[in-house]
N, C-alpha and C positions, 0 to 999 in steps of 0.2 A: 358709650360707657367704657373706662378704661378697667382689664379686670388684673386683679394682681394676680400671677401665676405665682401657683403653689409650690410648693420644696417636691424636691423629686423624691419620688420613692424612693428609701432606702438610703437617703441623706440625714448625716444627725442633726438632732436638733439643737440648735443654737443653746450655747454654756452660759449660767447664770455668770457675772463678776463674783469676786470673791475679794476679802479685805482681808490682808496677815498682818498682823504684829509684830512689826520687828524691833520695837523696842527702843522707837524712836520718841523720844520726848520733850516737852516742849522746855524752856530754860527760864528756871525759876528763880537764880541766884540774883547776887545784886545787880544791878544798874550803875553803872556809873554814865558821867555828863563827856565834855569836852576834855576834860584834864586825865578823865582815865583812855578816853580811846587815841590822845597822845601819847599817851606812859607807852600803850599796848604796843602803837607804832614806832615808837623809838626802841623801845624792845627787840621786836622781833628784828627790826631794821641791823641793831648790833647784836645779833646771833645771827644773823646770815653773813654780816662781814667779818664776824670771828669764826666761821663756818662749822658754828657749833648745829646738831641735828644736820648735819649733811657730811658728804662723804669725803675720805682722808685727803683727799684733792685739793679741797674747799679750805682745809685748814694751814694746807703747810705753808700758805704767803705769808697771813697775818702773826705766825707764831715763829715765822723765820723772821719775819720785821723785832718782831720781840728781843729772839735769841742775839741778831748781828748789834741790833743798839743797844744789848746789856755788855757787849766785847770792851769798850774800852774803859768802862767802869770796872770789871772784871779784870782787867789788867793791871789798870791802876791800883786798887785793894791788892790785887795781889803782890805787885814786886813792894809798895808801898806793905805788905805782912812781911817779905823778906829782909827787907832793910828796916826792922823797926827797933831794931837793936845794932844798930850805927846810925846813930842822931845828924851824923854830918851830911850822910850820903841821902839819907831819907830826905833832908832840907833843899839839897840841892836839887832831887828829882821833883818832875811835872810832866806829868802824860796828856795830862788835859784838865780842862779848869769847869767850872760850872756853868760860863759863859760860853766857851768854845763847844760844851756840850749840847748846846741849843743851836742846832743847825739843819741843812736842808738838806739832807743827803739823798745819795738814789734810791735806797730803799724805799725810803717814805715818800719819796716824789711818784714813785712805782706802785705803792702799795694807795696810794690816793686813786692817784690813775685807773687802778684796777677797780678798788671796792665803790666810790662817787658814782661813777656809772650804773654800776652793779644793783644800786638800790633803788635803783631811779630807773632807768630804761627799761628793763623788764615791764613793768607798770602800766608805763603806756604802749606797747609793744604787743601784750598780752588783752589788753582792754581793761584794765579790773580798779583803775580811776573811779568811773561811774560807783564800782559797789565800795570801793571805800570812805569817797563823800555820801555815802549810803549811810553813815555814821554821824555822831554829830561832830564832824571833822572840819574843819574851813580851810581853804587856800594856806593863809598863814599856819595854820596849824600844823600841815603836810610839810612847808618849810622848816618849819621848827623843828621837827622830830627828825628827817632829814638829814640837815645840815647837824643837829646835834648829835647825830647818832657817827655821823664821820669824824666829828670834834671830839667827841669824848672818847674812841677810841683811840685818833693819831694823840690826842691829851696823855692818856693812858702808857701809852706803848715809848712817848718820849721823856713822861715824866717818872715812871718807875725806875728807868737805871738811873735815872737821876740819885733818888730814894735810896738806891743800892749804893750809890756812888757815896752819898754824903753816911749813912750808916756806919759802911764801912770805914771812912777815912775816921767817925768816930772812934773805932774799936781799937784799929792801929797807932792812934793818939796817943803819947804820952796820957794825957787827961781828956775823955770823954767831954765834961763839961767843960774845960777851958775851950775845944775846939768847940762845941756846940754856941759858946759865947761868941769867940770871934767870928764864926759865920753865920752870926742869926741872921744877917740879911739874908742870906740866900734863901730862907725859907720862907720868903715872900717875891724875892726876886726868880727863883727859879719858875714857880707855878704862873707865875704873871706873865711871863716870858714862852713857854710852853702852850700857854692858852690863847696867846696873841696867834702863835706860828698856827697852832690846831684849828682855829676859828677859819683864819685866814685860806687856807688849802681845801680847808673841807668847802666852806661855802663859793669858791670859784670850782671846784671839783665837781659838786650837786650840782650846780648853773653850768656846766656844758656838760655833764650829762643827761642834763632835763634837755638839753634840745636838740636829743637825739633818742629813737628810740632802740640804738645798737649800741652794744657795749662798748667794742670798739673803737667805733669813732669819739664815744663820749672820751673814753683814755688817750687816743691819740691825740684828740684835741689840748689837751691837760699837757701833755709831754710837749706836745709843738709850739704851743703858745709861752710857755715859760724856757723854751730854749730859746726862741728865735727873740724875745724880749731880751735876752740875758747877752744875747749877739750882739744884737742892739745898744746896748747899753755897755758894754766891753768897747763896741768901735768906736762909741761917741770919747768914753775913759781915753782912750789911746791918738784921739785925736790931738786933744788938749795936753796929756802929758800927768803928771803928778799935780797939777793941780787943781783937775776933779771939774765935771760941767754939772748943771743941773735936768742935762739931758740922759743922765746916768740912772733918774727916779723911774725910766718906761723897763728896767731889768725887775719884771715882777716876780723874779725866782728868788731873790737875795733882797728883797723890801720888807723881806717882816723882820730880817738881819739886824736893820738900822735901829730898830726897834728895838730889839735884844741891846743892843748898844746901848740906848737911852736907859732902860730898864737897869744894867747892870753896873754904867759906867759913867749916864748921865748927858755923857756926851757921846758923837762917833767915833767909834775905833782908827784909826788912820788904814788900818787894813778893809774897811768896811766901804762899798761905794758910797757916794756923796761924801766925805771929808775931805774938807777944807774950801765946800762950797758954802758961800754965804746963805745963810738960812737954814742950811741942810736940813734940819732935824723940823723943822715945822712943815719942809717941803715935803719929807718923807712922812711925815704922820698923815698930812693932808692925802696924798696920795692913796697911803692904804685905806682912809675913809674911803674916799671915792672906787677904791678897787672895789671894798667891798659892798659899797653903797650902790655899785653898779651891776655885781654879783648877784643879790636879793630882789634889785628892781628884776630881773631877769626868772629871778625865782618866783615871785608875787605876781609878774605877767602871765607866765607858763602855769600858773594853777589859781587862776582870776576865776574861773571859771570849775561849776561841777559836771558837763558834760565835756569832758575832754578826750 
């Protein structure tokens, strides 16, 4: 027989548990489905890339992207307020046009680079996948919010000085509404044009940075690939001479360009790659289907699944 040996003299005696109150409750409010735990994710997604709720570090990319693409709208209103009383001189100046202000520059190529990663690599990095399809969230859904959370900011941050651009050049007008007349196109062409570029960057952005779980390389990868394309497509240009291959469509840094072209001018610019290739502008549209058709297959792969 086995006997249990007794507590030693002069040992305490074992403490009851005890249960505190801390005040923790269960959560009563509403429910929402699928459409509100996307709202929540594209949410929070564009307050971490506007580095809002985190520290002054976080913030000064996205609000320096802001500040340097409101410069040449800001210059423009402004000698354009100098000269608005010399009709001659006001006529003849042009700082830049609404078409030329839809462009790729390094900021935004930089600030893509930086924040696509950012909101993506973490994620899987950290493990916290598993508890976010914890939700009623799906693969597409996670895309979705995603890639629009990087659109609607670069959307944002390229179409404001736009806003400021065409405002202004109302004020300066002789007539508010004659100038509002003659440029009504652009209040369809601007946003079309902006939304193409934003769409376009964000979603190759999110898709190399989902397939990596370092921020880093997700950026590096974003910057190497749209140079060395742009290389690319520059040697093939200079092969041929001025009149244009259709091996100039692999330069994916200046592809959403052609577009802005079609958008504003119908045709390509003669300054714009592909002009004066036969087809150009259908080769170029097909193209950015497939870029970005090949972007989301990449995306929908990478989050196919809820145990990731």
């Amino acid at each position: 027989m086995t006997t249990v040996p007794s507590p030693a003299l002069g040992s305490p005696a074992p403490r009851a548990g005890a249960v505190y109150d801390r005040g923790y409750r269960p959560y009563d409010g509403p429910l929402g489905g699928r459409s509100h735990a996307r709202w929540a994710l594209w949410r929070l997604s564009v307050r971490r890339v506007l580095g809002l709720r985190r520290s002054w570090r976080q913030k000064v990319l996205p609000w320096s992207l802001l500040a340097i693409a409101a410069v040449p709208a800001v210059v423009e209103v402004g000698i354009a307020w100098l000269l608005r009383n010399q009709p001659a001189r006001l006529a003849e100046f042009s700082f830049t046009t609404y078409r030329d202000y839809v462009e790729v520059s390094t900021a935004l190529l930089l600030f893509v680079a930086v924040a696509a990663p950012d909101i993506v690599s973490p994620d899987r990095r950290q493990r916290v996948l598993p508890l976010v399809f914890s939700r009623p969230l799906t693969g597409v859904d996670y895309v979705v919010a995603k890639v629009g959370a990087i659109a609607s900011v670069v959307f944002g941050f390229a179409f404001l000085p736009q806003v400021l651009l065409f405002v202004g050049q109302m004020v300066v007008s002789d007539g508010a509404l004659d100038y509002l007349t003659a440029n009504a196109a652009v209040l369809w062409q601007v946003p079309l044009a902006v939304a193409a570029l934003a769409v376009y960057y964000a979603t190759i952005g999110v898709a190399l940075g989902s397939l990596t779980d370092r921020r880093l390389v997700g950026g590096v990868a974003l910057i190497g690939l749209t140079l060395v394309t742009s290389v690319v497509g520059a040697a093939a240009e200079s092969t041929v001479g001025s009149e244009g291959t259709a091996l100039e469509v692999v330069n994916l840094l200046d592809l959403p360009l052609v577009l802005r072209d079609l958008i504003f001018l119908g045709h390509i610019h003669p300054d714009t790659m592909l002009s004066g290739v036969p087809g150009g502008a259908v080769l170029a549209v097909s193209a950015y289907v497939v870029v970005l058709g090949s972007a989301l297959a990449v995306l929908l792969h990478r989050y196919r699944e809820v145990a990731l």
